[in-house]
PyMOL CGO cylinders between C-alpha atoms (Angstrom):
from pymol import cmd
from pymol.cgo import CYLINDER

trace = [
    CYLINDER, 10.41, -6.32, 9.45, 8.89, -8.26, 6.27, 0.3, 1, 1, 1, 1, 1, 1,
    CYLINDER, 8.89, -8.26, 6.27, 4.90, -8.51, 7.48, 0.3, 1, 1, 1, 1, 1, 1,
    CYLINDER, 4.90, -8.51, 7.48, 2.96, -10.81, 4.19, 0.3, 1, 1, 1, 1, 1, 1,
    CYLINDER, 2.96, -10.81, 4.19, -0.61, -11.05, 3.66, 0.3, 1, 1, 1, 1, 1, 1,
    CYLINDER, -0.61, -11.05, 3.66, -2.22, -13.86, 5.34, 0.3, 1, 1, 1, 1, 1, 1,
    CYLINDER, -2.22, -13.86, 5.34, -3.83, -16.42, 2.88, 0.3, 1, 1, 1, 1, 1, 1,
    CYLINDER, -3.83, -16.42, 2.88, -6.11, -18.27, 5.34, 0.3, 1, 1, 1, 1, 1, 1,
    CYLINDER, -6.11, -18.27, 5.34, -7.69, -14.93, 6.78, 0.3, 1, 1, 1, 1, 1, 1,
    CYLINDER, -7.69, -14.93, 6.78, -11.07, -14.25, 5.83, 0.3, 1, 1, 1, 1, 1, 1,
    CYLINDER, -11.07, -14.25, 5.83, -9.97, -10.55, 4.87, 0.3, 1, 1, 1, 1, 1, 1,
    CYLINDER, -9.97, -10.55, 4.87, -9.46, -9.73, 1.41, 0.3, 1, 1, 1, 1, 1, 1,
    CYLINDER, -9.46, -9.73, 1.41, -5.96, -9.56, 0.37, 0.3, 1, 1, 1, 1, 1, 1,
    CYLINDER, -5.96, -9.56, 0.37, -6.28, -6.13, -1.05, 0.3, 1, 1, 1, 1, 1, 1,
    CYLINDER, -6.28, -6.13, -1.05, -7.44, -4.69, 2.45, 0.3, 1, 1, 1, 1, 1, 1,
    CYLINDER, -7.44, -4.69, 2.45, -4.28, -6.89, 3.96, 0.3, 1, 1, 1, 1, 1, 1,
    CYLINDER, -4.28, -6.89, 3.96, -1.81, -5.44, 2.21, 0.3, 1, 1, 1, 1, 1, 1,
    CYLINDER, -1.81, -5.44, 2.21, -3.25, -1.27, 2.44, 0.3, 1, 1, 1, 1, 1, 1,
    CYLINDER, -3.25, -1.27, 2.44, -3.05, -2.52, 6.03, 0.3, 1, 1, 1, 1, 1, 1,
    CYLINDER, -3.05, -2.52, 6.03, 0.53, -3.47, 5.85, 0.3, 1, 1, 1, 1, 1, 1,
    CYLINDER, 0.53, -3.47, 5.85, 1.48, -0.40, 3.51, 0.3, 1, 1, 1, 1, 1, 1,
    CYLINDER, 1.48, -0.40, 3.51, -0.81, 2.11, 5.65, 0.3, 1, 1, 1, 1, 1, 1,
    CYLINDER, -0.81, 2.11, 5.65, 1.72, 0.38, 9.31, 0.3, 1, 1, 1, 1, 1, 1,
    CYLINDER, 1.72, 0.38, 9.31, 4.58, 1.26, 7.29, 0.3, 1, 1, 1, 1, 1, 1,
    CYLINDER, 4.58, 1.26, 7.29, 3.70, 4.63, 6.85, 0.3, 1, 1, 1, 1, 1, 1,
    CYLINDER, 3.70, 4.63, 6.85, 2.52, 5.28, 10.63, 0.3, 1, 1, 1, 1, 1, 1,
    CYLINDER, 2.52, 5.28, 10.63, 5.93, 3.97, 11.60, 0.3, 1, 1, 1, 1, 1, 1,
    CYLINDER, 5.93, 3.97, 11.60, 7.72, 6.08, 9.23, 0.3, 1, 1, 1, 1, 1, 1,
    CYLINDER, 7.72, 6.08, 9.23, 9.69, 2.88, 7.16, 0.3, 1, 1, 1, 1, 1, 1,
    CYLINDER, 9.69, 2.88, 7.16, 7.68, 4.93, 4.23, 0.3, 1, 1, 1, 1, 1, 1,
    CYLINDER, 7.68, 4.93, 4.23, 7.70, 8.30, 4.45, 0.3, 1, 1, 1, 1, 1, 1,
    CYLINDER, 7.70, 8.30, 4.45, 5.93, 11.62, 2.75, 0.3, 1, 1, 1, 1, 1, 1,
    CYLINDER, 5.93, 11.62, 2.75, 7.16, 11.55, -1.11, 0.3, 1, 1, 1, 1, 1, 1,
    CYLINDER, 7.16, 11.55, -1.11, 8.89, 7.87, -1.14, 0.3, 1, 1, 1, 1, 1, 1,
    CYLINDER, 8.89, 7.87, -1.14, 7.23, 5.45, -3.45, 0.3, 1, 1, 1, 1, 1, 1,
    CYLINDER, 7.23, 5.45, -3.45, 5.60, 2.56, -1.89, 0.3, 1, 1, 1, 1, 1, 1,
    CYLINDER, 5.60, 2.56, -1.89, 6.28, -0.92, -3.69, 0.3, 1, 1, 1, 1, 1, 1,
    CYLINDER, 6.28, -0.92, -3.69, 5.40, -1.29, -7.28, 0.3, 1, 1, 1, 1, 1, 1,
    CYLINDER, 5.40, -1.29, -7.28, 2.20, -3.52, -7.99, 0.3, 1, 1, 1, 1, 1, 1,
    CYLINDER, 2.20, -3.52, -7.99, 5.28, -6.15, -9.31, 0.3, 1, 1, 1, 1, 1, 1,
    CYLINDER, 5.28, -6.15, -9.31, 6.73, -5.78, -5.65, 0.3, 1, 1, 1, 1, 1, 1,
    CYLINDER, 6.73, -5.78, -5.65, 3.62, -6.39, -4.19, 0.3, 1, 1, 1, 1, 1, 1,
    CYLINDER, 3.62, -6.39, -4.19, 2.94, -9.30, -6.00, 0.3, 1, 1, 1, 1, 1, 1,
    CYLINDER, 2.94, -9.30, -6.00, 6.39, -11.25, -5.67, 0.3, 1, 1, 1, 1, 1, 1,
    CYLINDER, 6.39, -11.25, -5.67, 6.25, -10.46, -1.94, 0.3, 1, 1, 1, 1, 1, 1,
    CYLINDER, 6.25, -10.46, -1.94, 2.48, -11.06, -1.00, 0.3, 1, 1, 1, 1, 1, 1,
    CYLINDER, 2.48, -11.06, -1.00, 2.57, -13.84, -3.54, 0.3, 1, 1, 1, 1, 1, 1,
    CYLINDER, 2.57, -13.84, -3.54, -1.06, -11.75, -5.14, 0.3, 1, 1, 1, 1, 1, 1,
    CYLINDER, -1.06, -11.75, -5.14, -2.24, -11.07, -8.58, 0.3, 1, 1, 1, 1, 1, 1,
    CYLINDER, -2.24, -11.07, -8.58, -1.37, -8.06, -9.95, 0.3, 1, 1, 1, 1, 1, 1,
    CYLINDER, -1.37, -8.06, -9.95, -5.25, -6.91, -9.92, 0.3, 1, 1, 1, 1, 1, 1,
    CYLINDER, -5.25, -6.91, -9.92, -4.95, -7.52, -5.95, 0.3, 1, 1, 1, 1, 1, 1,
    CYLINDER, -4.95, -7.52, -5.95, -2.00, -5.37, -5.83, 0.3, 1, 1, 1, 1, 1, 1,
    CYLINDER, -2.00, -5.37, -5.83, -3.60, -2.93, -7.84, 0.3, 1, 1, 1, 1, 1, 1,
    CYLINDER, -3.60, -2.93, -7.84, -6.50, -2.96, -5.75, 0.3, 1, 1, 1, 1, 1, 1,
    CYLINDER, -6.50, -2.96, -5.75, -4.55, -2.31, -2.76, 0.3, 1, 1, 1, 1, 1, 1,
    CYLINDER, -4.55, -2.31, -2.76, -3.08, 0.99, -4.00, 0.3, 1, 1, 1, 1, 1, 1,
    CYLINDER, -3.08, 0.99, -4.00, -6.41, 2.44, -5.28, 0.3, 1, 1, 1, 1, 1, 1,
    CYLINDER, -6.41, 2.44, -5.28, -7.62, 1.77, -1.45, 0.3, 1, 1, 1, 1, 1, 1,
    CYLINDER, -7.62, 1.77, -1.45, -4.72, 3.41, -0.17, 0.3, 1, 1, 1, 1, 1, 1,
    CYLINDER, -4.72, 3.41, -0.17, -5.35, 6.37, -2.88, 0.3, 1, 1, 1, 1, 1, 1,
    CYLINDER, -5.35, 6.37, -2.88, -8.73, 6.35, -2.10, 0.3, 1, 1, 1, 1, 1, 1,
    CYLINDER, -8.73, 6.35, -2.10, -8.06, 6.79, 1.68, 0.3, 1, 1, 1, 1, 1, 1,
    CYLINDER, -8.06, 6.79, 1.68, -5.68, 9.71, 0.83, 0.3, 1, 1, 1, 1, 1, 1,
    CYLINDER, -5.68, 9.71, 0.83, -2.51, 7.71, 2.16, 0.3, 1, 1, 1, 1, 1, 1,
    CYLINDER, -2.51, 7.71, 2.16, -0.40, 7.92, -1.46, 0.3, 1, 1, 1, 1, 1, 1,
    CYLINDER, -0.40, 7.92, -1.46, -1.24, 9.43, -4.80, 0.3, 1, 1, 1, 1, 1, 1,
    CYLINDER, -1.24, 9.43, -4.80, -0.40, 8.39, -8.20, 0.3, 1, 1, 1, 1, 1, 1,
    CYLINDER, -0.40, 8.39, -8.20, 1.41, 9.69, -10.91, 0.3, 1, 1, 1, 1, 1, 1,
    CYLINDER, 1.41, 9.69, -10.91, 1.11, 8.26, -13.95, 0.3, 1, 1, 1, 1, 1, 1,
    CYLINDER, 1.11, 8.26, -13.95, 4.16, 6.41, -15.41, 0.3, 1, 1, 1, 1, 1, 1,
    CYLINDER, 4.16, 6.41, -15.41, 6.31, 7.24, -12.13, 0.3, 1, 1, 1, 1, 1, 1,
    CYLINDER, 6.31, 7.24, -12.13, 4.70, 4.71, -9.65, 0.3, 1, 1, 1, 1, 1, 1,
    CYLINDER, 4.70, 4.71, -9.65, 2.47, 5.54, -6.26, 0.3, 1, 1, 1, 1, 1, 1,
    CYLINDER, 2.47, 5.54, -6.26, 4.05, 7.81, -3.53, 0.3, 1, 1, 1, 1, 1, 1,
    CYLINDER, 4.05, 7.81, -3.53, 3.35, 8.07, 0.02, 0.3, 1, 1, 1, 1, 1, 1,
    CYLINDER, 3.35, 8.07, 0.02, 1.24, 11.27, 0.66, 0.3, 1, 1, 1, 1, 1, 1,
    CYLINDER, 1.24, 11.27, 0.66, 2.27, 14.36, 2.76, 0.3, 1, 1, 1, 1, 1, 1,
    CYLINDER, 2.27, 14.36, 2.76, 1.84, 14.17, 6.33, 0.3, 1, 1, 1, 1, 1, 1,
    CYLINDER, 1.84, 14.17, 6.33, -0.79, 16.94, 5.98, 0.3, 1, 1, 1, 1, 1, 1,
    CYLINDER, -0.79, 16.94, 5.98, -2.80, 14.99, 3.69, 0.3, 1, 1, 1, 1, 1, 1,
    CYLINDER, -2.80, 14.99, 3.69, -3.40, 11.39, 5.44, 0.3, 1, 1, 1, 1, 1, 1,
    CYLINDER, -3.40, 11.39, 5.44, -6.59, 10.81, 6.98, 0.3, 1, 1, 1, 1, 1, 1,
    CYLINDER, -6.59, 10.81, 6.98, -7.49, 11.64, 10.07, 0.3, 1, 1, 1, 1, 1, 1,
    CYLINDER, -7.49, 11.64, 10.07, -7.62, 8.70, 12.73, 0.3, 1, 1, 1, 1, 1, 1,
]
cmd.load_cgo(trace, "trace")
């Protein structure tokens, strides 16, 4: 299922897409070690700058849903590490 940020909602489109990213994870279509979509992906697809994008992967950081590693892309987190709900 292809879910896109929403241009005429109020919410920021960085929020909109950790939202989409974070439902992906919860349903397992991303799971513990797979990359999410490069901050290119994100834009083609959400139709976003590239600072949005990159926005929406420092949230999901942030939130402890994916970590970073430099020059290989962002990866979705172990189970053991995502935030409680």
């Amino acid at each position: 299922m292809i879910v896109t940020v929403d241009h005429f909602n109020p919410t920021p489109k960085f929020e909109q897409i950790a939202a989409i990213v974070r439902d992906q994870i919860r349903r397992g279509e991303l799971r513990p070690l797979m990359p999410i979509p490069s901050e290119n992906q994100m834009v083609e697809m959400h139709g976003v700058a590239r600072d949005t994008a990159r926005a929406a992967a420092r949230l999901l950081a942030k939130e402890g849903w994916v970590f970073t590693i430099q020059g290989r892309g962002t990866f979705v987190a172990r189970r053991e590490d995502w935030p409680s709900e």
